[in-house]
C-alpha positions as CSV (number, residue, x, y, z in Angstrom):
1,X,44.6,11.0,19.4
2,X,46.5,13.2,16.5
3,X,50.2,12.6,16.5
4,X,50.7,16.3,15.3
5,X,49.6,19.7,14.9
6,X,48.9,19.9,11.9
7,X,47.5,17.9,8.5
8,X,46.8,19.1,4.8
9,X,43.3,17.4,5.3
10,X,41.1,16.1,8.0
11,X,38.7,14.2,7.4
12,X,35.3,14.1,9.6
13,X,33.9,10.9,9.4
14,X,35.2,7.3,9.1
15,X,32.1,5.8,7.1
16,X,32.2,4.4,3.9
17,X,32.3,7.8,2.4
18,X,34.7,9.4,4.6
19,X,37.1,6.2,4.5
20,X,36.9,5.8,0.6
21,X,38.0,9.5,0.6
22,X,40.9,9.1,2.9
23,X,42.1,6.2,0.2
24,X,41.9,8.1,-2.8
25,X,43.3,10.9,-1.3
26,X,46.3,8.7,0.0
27,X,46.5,7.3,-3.6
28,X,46.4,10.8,-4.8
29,X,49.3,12.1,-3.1
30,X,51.3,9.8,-1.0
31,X,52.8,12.8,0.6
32,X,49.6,14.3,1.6
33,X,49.2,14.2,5.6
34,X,45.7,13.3,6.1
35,X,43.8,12.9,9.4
36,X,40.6,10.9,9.9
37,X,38.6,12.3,12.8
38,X,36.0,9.8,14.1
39,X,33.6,9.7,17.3
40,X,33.1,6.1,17.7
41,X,35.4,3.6,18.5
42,X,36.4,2.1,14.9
43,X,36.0,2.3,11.2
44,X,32.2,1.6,10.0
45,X,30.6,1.7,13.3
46,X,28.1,4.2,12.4
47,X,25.5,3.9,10.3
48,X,27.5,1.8,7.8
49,X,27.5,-0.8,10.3
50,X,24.0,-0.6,11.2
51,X,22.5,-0.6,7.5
52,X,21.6,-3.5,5.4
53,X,24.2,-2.9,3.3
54,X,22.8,-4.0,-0.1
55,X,24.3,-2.5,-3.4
56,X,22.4,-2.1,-7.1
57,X,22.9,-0.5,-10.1
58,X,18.8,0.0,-10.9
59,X,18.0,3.2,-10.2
60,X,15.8,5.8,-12.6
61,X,18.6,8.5,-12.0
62,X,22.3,8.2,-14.6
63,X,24.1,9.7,-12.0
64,X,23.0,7.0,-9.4
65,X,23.4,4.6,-11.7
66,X,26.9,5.3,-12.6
67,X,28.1,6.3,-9.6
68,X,27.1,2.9,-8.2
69,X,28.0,0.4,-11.1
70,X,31.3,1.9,-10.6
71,X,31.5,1.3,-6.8
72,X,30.3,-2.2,-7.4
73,X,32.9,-2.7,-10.3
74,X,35.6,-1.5,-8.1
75,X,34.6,-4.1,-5.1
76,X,34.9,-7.2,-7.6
77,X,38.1,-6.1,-8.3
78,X,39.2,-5.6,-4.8
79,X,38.0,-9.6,-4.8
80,X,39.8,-10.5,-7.4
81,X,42.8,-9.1,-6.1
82,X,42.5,-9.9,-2.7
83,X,41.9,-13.5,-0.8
84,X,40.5,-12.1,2.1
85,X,37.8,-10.6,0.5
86,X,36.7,-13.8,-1.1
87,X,34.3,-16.7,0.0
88,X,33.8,-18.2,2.7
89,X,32.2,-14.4,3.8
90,X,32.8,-12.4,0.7
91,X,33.1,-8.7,0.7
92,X,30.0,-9.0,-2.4
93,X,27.7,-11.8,-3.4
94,X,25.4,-10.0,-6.2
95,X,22.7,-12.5,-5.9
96,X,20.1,-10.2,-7.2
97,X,17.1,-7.5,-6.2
98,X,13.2,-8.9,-7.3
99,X,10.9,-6.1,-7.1
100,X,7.4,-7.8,-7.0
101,X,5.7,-4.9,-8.6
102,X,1.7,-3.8,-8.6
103,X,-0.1,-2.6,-12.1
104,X,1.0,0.9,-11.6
105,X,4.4,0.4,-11.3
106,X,5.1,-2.6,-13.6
107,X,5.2,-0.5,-16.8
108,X,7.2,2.6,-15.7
109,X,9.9,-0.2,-14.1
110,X,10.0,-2.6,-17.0
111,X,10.3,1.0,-19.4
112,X,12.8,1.8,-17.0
113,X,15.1,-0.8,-18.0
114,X,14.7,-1.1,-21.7
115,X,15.2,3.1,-22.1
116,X,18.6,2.3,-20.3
117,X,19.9,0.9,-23.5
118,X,22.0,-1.5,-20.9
119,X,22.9,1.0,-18.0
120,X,21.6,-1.9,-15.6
121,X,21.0,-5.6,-16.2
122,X,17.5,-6.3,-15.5
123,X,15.1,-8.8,-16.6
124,X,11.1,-9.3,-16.0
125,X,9.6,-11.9,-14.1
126,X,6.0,-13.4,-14.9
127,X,4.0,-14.0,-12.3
128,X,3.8,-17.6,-13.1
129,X,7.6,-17.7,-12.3
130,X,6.7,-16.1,-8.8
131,X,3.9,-18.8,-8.3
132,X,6.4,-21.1,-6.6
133,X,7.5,-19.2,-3.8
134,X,6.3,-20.6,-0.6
135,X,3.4,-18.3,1.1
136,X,3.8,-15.9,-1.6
137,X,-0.3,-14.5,-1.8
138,X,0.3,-11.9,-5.0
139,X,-3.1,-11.2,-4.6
140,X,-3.9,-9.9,-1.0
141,X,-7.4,-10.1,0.3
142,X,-7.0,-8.2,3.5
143,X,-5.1,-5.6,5.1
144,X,-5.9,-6.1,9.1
145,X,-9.1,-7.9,10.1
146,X,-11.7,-5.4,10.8
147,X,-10.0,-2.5,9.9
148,X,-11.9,-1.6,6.8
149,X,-8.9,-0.5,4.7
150,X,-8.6,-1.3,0.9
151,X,-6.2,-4.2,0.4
152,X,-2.7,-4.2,-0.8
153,X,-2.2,-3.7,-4.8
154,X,-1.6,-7.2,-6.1
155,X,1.3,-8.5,-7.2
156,X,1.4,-8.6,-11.6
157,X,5.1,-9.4,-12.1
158,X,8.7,-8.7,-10.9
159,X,11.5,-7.1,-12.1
160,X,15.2,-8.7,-11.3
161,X,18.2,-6.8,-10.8
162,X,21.4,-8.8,-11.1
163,X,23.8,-7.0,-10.8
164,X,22.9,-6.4,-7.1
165,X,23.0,-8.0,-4.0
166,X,25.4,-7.2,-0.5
167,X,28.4,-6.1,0.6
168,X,29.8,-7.0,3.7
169,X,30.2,-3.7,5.4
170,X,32.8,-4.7,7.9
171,X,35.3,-6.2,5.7
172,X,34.9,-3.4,3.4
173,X,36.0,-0.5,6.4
174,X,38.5,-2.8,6.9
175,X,39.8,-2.8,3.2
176,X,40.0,1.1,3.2
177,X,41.0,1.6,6.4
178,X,43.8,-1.1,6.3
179,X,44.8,0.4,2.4
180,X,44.5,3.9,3.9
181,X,46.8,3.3,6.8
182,X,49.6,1.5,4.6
183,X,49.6,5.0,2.8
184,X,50.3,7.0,6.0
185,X,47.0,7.7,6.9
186,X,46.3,8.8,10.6
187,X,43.0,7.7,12.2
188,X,41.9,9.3,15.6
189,X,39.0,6.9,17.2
190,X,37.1,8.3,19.9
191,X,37.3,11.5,18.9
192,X,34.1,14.0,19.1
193,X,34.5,17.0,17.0
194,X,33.0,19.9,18.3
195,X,33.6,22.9,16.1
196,X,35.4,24.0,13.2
197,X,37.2,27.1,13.9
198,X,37.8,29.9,11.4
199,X,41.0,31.8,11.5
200,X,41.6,34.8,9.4
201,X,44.6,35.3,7.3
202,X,47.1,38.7,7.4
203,X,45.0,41.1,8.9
204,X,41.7,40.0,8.7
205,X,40.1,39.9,11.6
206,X,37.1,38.2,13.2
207,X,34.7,38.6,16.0
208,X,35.1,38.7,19.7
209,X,34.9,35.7,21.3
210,X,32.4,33.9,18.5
211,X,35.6,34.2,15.8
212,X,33.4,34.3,13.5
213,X,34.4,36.8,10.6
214,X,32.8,39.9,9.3
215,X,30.0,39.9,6.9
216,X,31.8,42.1,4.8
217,X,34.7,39.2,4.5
218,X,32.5,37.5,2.4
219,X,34.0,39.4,-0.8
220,X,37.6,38.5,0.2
221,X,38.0,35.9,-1.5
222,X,40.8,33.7,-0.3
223,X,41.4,35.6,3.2
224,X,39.3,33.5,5.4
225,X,40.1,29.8,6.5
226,X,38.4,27.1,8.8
227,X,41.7,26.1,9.6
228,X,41.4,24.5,13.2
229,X,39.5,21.0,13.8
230,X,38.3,21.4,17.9
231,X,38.1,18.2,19.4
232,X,36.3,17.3,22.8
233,X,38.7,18.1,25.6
234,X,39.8,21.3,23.8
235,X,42.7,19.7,21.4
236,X,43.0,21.2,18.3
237,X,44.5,20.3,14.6
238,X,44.8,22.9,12.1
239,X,44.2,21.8,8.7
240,X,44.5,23.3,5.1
241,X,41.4,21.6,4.4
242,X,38.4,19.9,5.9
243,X,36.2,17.5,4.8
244,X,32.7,16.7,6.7
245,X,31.4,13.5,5.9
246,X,29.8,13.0,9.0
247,X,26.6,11.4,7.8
248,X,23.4,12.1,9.7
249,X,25.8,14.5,11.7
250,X,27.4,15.9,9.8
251,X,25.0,19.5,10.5
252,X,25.8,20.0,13.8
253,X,29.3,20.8,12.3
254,X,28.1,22.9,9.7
255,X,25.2,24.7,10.9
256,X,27.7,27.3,13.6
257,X,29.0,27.9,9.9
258,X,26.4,29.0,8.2
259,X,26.7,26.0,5.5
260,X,23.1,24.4,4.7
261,X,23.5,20.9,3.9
262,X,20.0,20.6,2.6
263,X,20.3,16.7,4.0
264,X,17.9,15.1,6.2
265,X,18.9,12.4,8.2
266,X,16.0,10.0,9.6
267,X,16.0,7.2,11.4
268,X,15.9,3.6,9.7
269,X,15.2,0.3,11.8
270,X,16.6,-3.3,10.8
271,X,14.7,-6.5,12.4
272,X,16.7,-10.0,12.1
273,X,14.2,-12.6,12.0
274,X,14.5,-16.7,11.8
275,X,12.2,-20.2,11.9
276,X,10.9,-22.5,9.7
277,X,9.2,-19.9,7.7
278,X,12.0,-18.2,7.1
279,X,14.3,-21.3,6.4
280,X,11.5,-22.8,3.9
281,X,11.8,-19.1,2.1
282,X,15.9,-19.5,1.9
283,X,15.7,-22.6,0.5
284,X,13.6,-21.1,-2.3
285,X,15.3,-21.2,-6.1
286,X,13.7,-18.7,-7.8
287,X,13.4,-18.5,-11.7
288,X,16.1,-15.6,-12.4
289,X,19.8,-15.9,-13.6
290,X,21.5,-14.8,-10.6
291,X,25.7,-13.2,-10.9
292,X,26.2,-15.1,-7.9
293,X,25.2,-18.8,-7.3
294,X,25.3,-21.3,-4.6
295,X,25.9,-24.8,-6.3
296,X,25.0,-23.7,-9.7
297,X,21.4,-22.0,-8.4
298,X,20.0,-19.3,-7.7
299,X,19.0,-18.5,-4.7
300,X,16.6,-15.8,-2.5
301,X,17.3,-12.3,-3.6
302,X,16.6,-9.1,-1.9
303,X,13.0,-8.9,-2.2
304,X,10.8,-5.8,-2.5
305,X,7.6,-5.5,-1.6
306,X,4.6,-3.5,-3.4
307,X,4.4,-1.6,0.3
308,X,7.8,-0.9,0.4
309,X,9.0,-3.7,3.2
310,X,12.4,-5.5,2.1
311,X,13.3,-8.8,3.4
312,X,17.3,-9.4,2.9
313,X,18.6,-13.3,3.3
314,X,21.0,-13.8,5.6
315,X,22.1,-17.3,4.6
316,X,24.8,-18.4,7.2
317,X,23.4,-18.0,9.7
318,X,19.9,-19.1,8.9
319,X,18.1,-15.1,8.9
320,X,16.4,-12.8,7.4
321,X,16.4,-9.2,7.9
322,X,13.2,-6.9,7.5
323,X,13.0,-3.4,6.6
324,X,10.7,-1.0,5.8
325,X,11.1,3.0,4.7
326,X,8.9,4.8,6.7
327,X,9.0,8.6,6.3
328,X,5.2,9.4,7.3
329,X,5.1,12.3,10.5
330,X,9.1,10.6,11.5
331,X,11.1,13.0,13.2
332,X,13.9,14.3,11.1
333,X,17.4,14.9,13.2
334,X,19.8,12.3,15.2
335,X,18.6,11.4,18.7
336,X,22.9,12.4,20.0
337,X,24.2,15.5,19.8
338,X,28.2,15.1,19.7
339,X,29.1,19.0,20.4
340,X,26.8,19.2,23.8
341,X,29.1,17.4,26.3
342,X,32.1,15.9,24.1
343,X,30.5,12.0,23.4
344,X,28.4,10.7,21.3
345,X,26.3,7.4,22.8
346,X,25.6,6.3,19.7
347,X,24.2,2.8,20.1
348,X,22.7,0.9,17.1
349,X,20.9,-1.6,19.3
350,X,18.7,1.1,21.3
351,X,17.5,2.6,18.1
352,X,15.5,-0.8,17.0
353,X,12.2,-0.4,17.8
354,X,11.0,-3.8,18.5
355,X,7.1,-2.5,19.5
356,X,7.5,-1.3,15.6
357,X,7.8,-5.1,14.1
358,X,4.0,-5.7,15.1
359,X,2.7,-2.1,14.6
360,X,4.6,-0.8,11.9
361,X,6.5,-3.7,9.6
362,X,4.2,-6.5,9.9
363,X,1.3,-4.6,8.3
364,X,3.3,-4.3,5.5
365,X,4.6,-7.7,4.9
366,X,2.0,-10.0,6.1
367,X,-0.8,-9.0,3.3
368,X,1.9,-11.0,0.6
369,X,3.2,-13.2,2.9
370,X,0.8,-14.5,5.9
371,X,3.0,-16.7,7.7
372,X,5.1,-14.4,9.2
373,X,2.7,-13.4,11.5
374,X,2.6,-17.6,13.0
375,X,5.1,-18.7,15.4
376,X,7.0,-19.7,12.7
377,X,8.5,-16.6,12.7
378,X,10.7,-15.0,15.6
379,X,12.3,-11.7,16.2
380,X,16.0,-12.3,16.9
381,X,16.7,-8.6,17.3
382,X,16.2,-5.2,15.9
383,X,19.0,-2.2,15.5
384,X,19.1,1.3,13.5
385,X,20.7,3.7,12.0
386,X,20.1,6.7,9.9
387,X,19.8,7.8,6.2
388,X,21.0,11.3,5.1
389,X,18.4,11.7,2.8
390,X,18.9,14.6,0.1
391,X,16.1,16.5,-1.5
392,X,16.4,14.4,-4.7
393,X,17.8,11.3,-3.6
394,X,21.4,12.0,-5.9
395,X,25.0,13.1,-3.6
396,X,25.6,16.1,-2.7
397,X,29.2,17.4,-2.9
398,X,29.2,21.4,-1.9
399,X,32.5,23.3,-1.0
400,X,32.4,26.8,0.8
401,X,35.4,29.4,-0.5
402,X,36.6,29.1,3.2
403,X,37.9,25.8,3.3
404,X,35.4,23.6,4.1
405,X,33.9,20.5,2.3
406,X,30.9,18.4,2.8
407,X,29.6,15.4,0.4
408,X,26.4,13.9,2.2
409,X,22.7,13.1,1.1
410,X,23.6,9.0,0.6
411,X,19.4,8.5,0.3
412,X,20.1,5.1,1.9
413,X,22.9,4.2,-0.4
414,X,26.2,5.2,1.0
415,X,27.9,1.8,0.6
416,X,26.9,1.4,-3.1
417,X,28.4,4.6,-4.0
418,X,30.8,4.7,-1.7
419,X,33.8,4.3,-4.2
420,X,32.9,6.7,-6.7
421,X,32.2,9.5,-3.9
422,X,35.7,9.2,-2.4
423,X,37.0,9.6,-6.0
424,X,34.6,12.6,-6.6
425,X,36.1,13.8,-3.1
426,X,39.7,13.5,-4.2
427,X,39.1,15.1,-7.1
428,X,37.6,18.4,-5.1
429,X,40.6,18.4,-2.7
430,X,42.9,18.6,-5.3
431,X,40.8,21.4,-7.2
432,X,39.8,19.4,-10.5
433,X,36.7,19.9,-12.0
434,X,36.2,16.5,-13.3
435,X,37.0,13.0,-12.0
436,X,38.0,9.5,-13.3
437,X,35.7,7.1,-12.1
438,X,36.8,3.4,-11.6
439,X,35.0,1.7,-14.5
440,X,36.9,4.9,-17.1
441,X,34.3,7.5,-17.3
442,X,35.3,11.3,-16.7
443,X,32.3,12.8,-13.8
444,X,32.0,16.7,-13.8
445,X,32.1,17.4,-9.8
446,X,29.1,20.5,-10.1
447,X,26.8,18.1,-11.1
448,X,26.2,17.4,-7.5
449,X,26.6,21.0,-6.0
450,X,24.0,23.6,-5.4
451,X,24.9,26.1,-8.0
452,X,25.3,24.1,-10.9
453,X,23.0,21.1,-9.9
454,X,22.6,19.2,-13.2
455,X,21.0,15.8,-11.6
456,X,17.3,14.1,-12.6
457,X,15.5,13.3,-9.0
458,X,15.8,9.5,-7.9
459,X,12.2,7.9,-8.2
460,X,14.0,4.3,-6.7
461,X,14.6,5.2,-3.0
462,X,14.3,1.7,-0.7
C-alpha cells in the first residue's frame, strides 16, 4: 500500500511503459516522490508478460522506427553494463525477423528498405535460399480439403530484419523496476484503481456528489486538478500529476473523465507448441547474417507468414510459439473490469483459446507448412493478452489541462518502444516540448498528440 499521502506523480500502470516512465522520471529528478499504482501482483504481469515479446526496427512509419531502434539501443547497453542481463538467458538475442513475402508485397517491402537510406538493416532473401527449410511448401496448393477457397499467395522471397529478435520481458521489469526502486521509487502491488478524483482549486467548485466540475470551468485554465488517485477499499493518494499507462485499461480510468483515448484494446492469443517438427525447424540454419549467433550460425528467426501467423523459436526449452493477428468481427474491450468490485482477475492462461489452434491458427500456418497439422506437432499450452491498438498504429501521448496524462496505443509493440516512451513521458511531466532520445536524437512530444498529430500510419502491424 502507499507509505504516504501524497506524491508529485502516480503512475497507473506497472508495464513496460509505465515502468520505463517511473525510471526516467527517477533519473529526472531524484527528488521527485513518484508512486507506481498497479492491479496485479508484480511488475510485468499484464500484458507484457503475456506477449511474445519480440522487438524490430522495420516498420514503414519514422516515428516507429526511431522510437524502437532507440529502445533496442538502450537494452544492449543495459547488457553491456550489466551481467545479469547477459547469456545464459539474455535480456535481447536479435536473431532476426524473415518475412516470407507473396508478389504483392515483395516490392513495396524490399522499396521499403532501400527508401530508408539505412533507418533499418534489412536484406532480401531469394527463394532459393528459403528452399532448404524443412516442410517449407512456398507454393501452397490448398487451403482446407473441400472447402473450395483460393489458395494461399505463394511465397516469392523474404525480407530479413536483423536488427530484431526478443527481449526477455521478465528480466526487463525487473531492470526498471529494480533501477526505479534504488531511486526512491514506491510501488503499490495489488492495488485496483478505481477513479481519479478532481478537486477544484480556491473557490472553484464542483458538482454534488459526481465532483465533477462545471462546464463553464473549462476556460479556467489552471483552476481544476485530478488530484486524488482512489484506490479499491476507499484509500486515496493525492498527486500533482497522474499518469495512466494502464494499457488495454487504461479507459475505464479515463472515460468518468471525459478523456477519449481513441485506443482499442483486443485480445491476442499465444500457443507454445513442441515435437519433432518443431525441433527439425530449430535446428534449421538459414541463409541470413544474423546480430546474434549460436556457435558462429545463424539460427531460426521470427518467421512471418504471407497470412499473417508468426511462429517465434523458443530455443531452451525446445518450443515454438504461434501467433496470429486476428481483428475480423473480434470484440474490442477487456473481458475485467477493475472499477466494478475493487479486483481485477486478470489471468493470462484463461484468455488462450485452445479450440482456436485448430479453427483459427492452423488454417493459417498449415498451407506453408503441412506438418504441423501430424502428430509431430503438440500443443503445450496457450495464454493471452491484449494489444492497445491506436488508429494508426504510432503512440499516442495526450495530456488534458487538468492534470492528467495518458500515453497508450502500443499496436502490439509496447516492449520495443518501451524506452523511448518513458523518456517521451518524462519529458511531458516536466513540461518540455521536446525529448532526448537514447541513441541522441531530439523527439517533439505533439507529434503523438491529437492536436498537433504529425505521424504517417503504420502499414507493419504483426
Amino acid at each position: 500500500m502507499p507509505q504516504k499521502d501524497h506524491y508529485d506523480v502516480v503512475i497507473v500502470g506497472a508495464g513496460a511503459w509505465g515502468l520505463a516512465t517511473a525510471y526516467h522520471l527517477s533519473r529526472s529528478d531524484p527528488r521527485r516522490s513518484i508512486l507506481v499504482v498497479e492491479a496485479r501482483a508484480g511488475p510485468g504481469e499484464g500484458s507484457m508478460g503475456a506477449s511474445a515479446a519480440m522487438v524490430r526496427d522495420v516498420f514503414s512509419s519514422p516515428d516507429n522506427r526511431l522510437l524502437a531502434r532507440s529502445s533496442i539501443e538502450f537494452y544492449r547497453r543495459a547488457m553491456a553494463e550489466h551481467e545479469s542481463l547477459r547469456p545464459p538467458t539474455p535480456l535481447l538475442d536479435l536473431y532476426g525477423y524473415l518475412w516470407l513475402l507473396p508478389e504483392r508485397l515483395r516490392g513495396p517491402y524490399f522499396d521499403l528498405a532501400r527508401a530508408s537510406g539505412g533507418a533499418f538493416d534489412a536484406q532480401p532473401v531469394d527463394l532459393e535460399g528459403l528452399s532448404s527449410c524443412p516442410g517449407l511448401v512456398p507454393a501452397p496448393s490448398r487451403w482446407y480439403d473441400g472447402d473450395g477457397a483460393v489458395p494461399p499467395e505463394p511465397i516469392t522471397g523474404g525480407l530479413f530484419g536483423r536488427l530484431c529478435g526478443a527481449v526477455a520481458p521478465e528480466l526487463l521489469a525487473k531492470f526498471y523496476w529494480e533501477e526505479s526502486r534504488r531511486q526512491g521509487v514506491e510501488f503499490a502491488f495489488n492495488s485496483v484503481v478505481q477513479r481519479l478524483s478532481f478537486e477544484g482549486r480556491e473557490e472553484i467548485l464542483l458538482h454534488e456528489p459526481s465532483k465533477h466540475p462545471f462546464s463553464f470551468q473549462e476556460h479556467m485554465a489552471g483552476r481544476l486538478h485530478i488530484s486524488r488517485v482512489v484506490l479499491a477499499g476507499g484509500q486515496a493518494v493525492g498527486a500533482d500529476q497522474v499518469v495512466v499507462a494502464a494499457g488495454a485499461w487504461s479507459d475505464s480510468l479515463l472515460r468518468p473523465l471525459g478523456v477519449a483515448s481513441g485506443c482499442s484494446p483486443r485480445p491476442q492469443v499465444l500457443y507454445a507448441v513442441s515435437g519433432p517438427v518443431v525441433d527439425e525447424l530449430l535446428e534449421w540454419e538459414p541463409p541470413v547474417d544474423s546480430i546474434d549467433r549460436d556457435r558462429g550460425k545463424s539460427r531460426l528467426p521470427f518467421v512471418i507468414l504471407p497470412s499473417g501467423a508468426t511462429l517465434k523459436p523458443i530455443f531452451r526449452p525446445r518450443q515454438m510459439w504461434l501467433g496470429y493477428l486476428d481483428r475480423t468481427a473480434r470484440p474490442i474491450g477487456t473481458r475485467e473490469d477493475p472499477g466494478r468490485d475493487g479486483r481485477l482477475d486478470y489471468d493470462s492462461s484463461q484468455l488462450g483459446d485452445r479450440e482456436g489452434f485448430g479453427t483459427d491458427l492452423l488454417p493459417a500456418i498449415t498451407p506453408y507448412l503441412p506438418r504441423f497439422e501430424t502428430p509431430g506437432v503438440h500443443l503445450d499450452s496457450s495464454w493471452g493478452g491484449y494489444y492497445n491498438f491506436s488508429p494508426d498504429g504510432v503512440p499516442v501521448l495526450i495530456e488534458e489541462s487538468y492534470g492528467v496524462l495518458f500515453v497508450g496505443g502500443d499496436s502490439g509493440s509496447g516492449v520495443m518502444k518501451a524506452d523511448s516512451i518513458g523518456r517521451l513521458v518524462a519529458a511531458k511531466c516536466d513540461h518540455r516540448p521536446d525529448a532526448r532520445l537514447f541513441t541522441g536524437e531530439s523527439y517533439r512530444l505533439d507529434r503523438l498528440s491529437y492536436e498537433h498529430r504529425a505521424v504517417e500510419e503504420e502499414q507493419i502491424i504483426l
